[in-house]
C-alpha positions as CSV (number, residue, x, y, z in Angstrom):
1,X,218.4,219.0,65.2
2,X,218.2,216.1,67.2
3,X,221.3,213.4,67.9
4,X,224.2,214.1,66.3
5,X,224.8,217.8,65.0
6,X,225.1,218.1,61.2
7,X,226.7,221.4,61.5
8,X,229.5,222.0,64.0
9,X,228.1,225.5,65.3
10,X,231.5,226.2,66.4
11,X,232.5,226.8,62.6
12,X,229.6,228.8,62.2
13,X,230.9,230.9,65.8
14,X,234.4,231.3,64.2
15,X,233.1,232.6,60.8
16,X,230.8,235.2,63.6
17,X,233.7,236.2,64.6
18,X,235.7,236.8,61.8
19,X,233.0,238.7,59.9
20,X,229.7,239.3,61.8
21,X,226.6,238.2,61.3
22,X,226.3,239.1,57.7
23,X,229.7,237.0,56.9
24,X,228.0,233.8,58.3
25,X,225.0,234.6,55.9
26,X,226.7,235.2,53.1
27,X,228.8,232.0,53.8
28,X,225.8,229.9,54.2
29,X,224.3,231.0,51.1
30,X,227.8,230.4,49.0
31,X,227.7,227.0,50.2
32,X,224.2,225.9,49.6
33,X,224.6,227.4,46.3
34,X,228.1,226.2,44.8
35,X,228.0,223.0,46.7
36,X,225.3,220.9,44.7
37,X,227.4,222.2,41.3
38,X,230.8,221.1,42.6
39,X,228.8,217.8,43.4
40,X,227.2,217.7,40.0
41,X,230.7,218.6,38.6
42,X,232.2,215.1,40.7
43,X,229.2,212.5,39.2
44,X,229.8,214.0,36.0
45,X,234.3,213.6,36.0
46,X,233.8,210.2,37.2
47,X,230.8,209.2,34.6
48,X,233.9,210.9,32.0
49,X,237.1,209.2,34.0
50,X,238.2,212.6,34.6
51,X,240.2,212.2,37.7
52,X,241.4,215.7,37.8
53,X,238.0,217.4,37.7
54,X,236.7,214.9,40.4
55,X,239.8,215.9,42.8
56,X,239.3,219.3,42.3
57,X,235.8,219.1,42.9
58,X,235.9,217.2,45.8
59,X,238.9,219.2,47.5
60,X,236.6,222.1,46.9
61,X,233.8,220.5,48.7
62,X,235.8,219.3,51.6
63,X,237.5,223.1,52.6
64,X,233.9,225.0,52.3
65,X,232.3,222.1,53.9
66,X,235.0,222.9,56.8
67,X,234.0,226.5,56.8
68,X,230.6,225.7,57.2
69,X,231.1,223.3,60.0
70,X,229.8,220.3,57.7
71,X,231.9,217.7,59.1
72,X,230.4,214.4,58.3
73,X,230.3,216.1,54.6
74,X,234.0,217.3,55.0
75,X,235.2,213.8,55.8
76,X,233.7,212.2,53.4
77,X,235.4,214.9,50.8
78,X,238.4,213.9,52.0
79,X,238.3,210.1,52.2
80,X,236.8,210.9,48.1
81,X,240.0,213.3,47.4
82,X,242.1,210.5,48.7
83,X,240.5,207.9,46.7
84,X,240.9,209.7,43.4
85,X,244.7,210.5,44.5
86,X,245.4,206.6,44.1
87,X,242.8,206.6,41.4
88,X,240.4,204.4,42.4
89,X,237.4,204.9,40.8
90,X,235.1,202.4,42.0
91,X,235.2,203.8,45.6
92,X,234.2,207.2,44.6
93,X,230.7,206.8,43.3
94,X,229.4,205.2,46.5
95,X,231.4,208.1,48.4
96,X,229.8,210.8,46.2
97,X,226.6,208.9,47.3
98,X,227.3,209.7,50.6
99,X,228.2,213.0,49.6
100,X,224.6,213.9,48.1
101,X,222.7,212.6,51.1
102,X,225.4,214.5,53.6
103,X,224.6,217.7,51.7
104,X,220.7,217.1,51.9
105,X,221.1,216.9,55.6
106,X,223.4,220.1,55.9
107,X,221.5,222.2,53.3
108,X,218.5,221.8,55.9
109,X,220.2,222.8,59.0
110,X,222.2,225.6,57.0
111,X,218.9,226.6,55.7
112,X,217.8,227.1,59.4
113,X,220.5,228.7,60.2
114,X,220.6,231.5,57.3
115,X,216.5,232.3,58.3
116,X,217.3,232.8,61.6
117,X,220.2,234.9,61.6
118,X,218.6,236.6,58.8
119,X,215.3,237.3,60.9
120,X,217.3,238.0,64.2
């Protein structure tokens, strides 16, 4: 990874510590595999107006993007969760935009990291 880090390794350290090794696999593996549903379940509650599906979807997105030290990705969350608090539709779709190409980045580098702990 070269400039600035997609995945704050400090989160990654912290989840180490908590569980082991093993922990930050597993983790990894939850995150890369729920978080492109929880996105798909966000396009498709704001294609329906569903503004209660889209928080919740987003709200998940933003805490296991914190666990997995996916900052950029976890702020993003946020700012989206906000914007369907005051309802504002037409903010979220370029947000969950962002979202999509924020995951792309840290499902490589998570990726990485899962193959190496998993070979080391």
């Amino acid at each position: 990874m070269h400039g600035r880090r997609v995945v704050d390794e400090g989160a990654l350290d912290r989840l180490d510590r908590i569980g082991g090794n093993d922990f930050v696999v597993e983790m990894i593996e939850l995150f890369l595999e729920n978080a492109p549903q929880r996105l798909e379940r966000a396009r498709q509650a704001l294609d329906e107006g569903d503004v209660p599906t889209l928080h919740r979807a987003v709200h998940s997105l933003k805490s296991t993007s914190a666990n997995v030290g996916a900052r950029a990705m976890q702020e993003t969350a946020a700012t989206a969760e906000r914007r369907a608090d005051d309802q504002d539709l037409a903010a979220l779709r370029p947000l969950l935009e962002d979202l999509d190409r924020h995951y792309g980045e840290v499902k490589e580098a998570l990726a990485a990291e899962r193959d190496r702990r998993k070979s080391g």
